[in-house]
N, C-alpha and C positions, 0 to 999 in steps of 0.2 A: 441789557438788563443791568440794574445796580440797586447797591442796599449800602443804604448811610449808614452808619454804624457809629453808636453813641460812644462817646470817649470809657464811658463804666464798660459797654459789653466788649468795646474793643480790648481794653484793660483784661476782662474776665477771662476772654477768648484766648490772648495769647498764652495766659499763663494754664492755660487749658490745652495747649498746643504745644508748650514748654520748649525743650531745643529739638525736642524731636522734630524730622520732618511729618509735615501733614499736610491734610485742604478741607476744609470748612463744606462741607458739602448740603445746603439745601435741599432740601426732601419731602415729597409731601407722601405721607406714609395712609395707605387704605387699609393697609391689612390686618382682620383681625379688630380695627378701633371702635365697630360699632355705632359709624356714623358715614358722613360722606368722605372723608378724611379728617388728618391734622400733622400741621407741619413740624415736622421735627428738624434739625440739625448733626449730622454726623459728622463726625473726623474721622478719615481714611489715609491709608497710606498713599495711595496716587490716582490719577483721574483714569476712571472706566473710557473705554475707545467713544463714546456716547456723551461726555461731559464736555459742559462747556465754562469758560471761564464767566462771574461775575464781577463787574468792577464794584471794588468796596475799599476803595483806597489801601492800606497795608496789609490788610488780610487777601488770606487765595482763598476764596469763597467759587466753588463749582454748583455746576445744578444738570440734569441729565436735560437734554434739550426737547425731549420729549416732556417732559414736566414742567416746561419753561406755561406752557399755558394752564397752568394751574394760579399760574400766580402774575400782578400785575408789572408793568417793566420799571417803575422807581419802591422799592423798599427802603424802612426805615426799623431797625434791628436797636431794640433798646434791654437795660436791665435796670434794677435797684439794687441798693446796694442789703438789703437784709431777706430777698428773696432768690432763690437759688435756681430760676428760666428765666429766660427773656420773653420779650416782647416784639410781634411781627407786624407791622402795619403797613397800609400805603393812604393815601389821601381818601380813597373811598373803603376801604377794608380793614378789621381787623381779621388780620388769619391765625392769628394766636396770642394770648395771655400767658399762657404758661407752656411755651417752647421750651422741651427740652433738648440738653446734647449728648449723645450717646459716641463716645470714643470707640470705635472699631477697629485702630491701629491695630493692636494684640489678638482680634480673632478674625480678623482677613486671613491670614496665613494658615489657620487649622481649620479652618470650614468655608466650604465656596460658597453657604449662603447663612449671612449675620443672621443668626436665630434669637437670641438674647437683646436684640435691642426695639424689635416690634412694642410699639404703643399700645397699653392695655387697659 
């Protein structure tokens, strides 16, 4: 799998990754959205036994390989610069306009399952 990653969102992303470490983790979130899904974007502290690496050139982009079939094997990961999501495409799909990222470094560690960043 891989996701191009536009000079803006790579820009956005790292400074949203700052020196902490992290990994960019791909997610296609059902729960609770009211639809068939929608993809969102998490930062974690380290890969679940179940993640697998995406290439996306300088970024550590994972994705759980069981959700790898949600989604097609070339993405292209874009932003602008006065709107505050990205954008997910591939040649045949948009899978989102308004991708958000939800940092979960800080509540991995107090609760085994991220409650506060489900798509509403």
């Amino acid at each position: 799998m891989i996701i191009q990653v536009s000079p803006l969102a790579e820009s956005r992303l790292n400074a949203m990754l700052g020196d902490r470490p992290g990994y960019l983790k791909l997610f296609y979130d059902t729960d609770g959205c009211g639809c068939d899904g929608t993809a969102v974007l998490l930062i974690v502290n380290e890969p679940d036994s179940d993640d697998i690496p995406i290439e996306s050139g300088a970024l550590p982009f994972l994705i759980n390989k069981q959700q790898q079939m949600y989604f097609e094997s070339n993405l292209r990961l874009q932003s602008e610069n006065s709107f505050p999501s990205y954008r997910l495409t591939s040649d045949s799909m948009i899978y989102g306009s308004n991708v958000k990222v939800h940092d979960l470094r800080d509540t991995a560690n107090s609760s085994p399952e991220p409650l506060s960043w489900f798509v509403r």
